[in-house]
N, C-alpha and C positions, 0 to 999 in steps of 0.2 A: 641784733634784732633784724638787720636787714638779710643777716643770711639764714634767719629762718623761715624768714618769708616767702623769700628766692626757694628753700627749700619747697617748702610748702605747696608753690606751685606749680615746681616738677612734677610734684606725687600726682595732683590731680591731671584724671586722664578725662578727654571728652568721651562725651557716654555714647555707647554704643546701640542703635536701635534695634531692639529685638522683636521677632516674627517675621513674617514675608516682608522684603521689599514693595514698597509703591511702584504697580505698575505704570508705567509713564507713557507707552505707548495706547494706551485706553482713552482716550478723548473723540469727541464729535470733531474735531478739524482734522486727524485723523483718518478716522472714518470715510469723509468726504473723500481725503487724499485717496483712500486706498480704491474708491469706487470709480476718483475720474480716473485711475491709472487701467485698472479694469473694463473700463471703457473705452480704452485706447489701447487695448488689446493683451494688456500683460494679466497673467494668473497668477490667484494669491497666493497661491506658493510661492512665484520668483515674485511678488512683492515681498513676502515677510521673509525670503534666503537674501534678498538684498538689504535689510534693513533690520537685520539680527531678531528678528518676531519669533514666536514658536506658534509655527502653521495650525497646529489644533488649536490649541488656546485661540487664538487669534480668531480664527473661522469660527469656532463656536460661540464666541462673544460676537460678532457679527449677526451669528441666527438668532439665538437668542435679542438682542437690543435694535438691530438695525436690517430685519426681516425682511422688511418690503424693496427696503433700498439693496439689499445684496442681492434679491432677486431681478430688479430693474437692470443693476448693473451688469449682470450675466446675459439678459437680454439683450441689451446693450453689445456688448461683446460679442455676442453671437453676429448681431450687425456687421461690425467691423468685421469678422470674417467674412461674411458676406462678400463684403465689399474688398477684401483681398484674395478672393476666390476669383474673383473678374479680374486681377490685376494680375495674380501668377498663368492664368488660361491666356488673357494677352499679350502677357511678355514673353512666355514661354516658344524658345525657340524649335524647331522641326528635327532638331536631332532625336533619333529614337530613346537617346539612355534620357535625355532632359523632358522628356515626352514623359516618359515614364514615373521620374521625379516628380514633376511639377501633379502627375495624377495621381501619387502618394500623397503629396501635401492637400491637394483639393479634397479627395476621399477623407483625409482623414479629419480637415477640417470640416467637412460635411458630416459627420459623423457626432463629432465635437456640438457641433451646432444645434443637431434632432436633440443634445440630451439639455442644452441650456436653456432653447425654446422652443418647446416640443410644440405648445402650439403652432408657430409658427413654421418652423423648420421640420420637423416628422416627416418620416417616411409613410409613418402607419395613417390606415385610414380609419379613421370616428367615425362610428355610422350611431346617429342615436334614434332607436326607434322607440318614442314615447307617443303616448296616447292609448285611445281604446280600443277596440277589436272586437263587435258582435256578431256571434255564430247563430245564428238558428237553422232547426231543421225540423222536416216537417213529416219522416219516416220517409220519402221515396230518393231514392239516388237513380239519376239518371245518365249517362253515358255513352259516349260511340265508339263500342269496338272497333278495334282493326280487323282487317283479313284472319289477319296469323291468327289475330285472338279468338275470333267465334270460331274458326278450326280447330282450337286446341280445346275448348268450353263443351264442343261435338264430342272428340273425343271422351274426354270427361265424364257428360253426362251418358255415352253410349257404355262406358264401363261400369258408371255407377248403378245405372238403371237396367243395363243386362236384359231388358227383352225383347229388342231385336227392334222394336217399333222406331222411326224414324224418328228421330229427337234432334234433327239440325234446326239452330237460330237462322234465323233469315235476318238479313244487313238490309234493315231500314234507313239506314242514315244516305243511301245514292238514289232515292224516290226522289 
């Protein structure tokens, strides 16, 4: 009896869970992690290549759940470059090839930066012109030719009108 026992619970195997895996990496502590890391300058791609994530998934569940805060944190970040833009311009030595270096790394963080807070960082200029605008007119348009201009108006009306009569404007506007 005892060896069928013994049998009995070789056979039995533990059950195997079936469908997706629980994601384990989906939690708000988390989340926070990945924002103060991001805020301290690393990008979520080398967050989730160093901690086995799949960078879409990941990012997408970000936007989707935790919107406001991954936009924070990229502002954020933008900061911190900021503040390592002043650090490589400082330290940066007057050799010409390190000259040249160090204005690779600020360009392109500079660049980096207009697209994470564009408010703040942009190149481009907002011009917003809201409000109203009232035209009125009353049928007369009034104006001060130039020189050139009533000379050329002479012409004009001497070819249109063809009968030889004197048709020059006189330059009212030096009275």
């Amino acid at each position: 009896m005892v060896n069928e026992m013994a049998k009995e619970k070789r056979t039995v195997k533990a059950k195997k869970s079936v469908g997706r895996p629980k994601v384990k990496w989906k939690s708000k502590a988390n989340a926070d992690r990945i924002f103060a890391l991001m805020q301290d300058g690393k990008s979520l791609r080398q967050i989730c290549r160093e901690n086995g994530w799949p960078h879409s998934t990941v990012l997408a569940w970000l936007n989707s759940e935790f919107s406001d805060q991954y936009t924070q944190a990229q502002e954020r970040r933008a900061d911190y470059y900021f503040e390592e833009i002043l650090e490589i311009a400082d330290s940066c030595p007057a050799d010409k090839e390190e000259v040249a270096a160090a204005k690779l790394r600020i360009d392109t963080r500079k660049w980096i930066m207009g697209r994470m807070s564009p408010k703040k960082y942009s190149d481009r200029v907002n011009v917003d012109m809201s409000g109203e605008t009232k035209v009125t007119h009353d049928g007369t348009v009034e104006f001060t030719p130039t020189d050139m201009a009533i000379s050329r108006l002479d012409e004009i009306i001497g070819r249109v009108v063809g009968t030889g009569k004197d048709t020059s404007m006189e330059d009212t506007s030096k009275e």
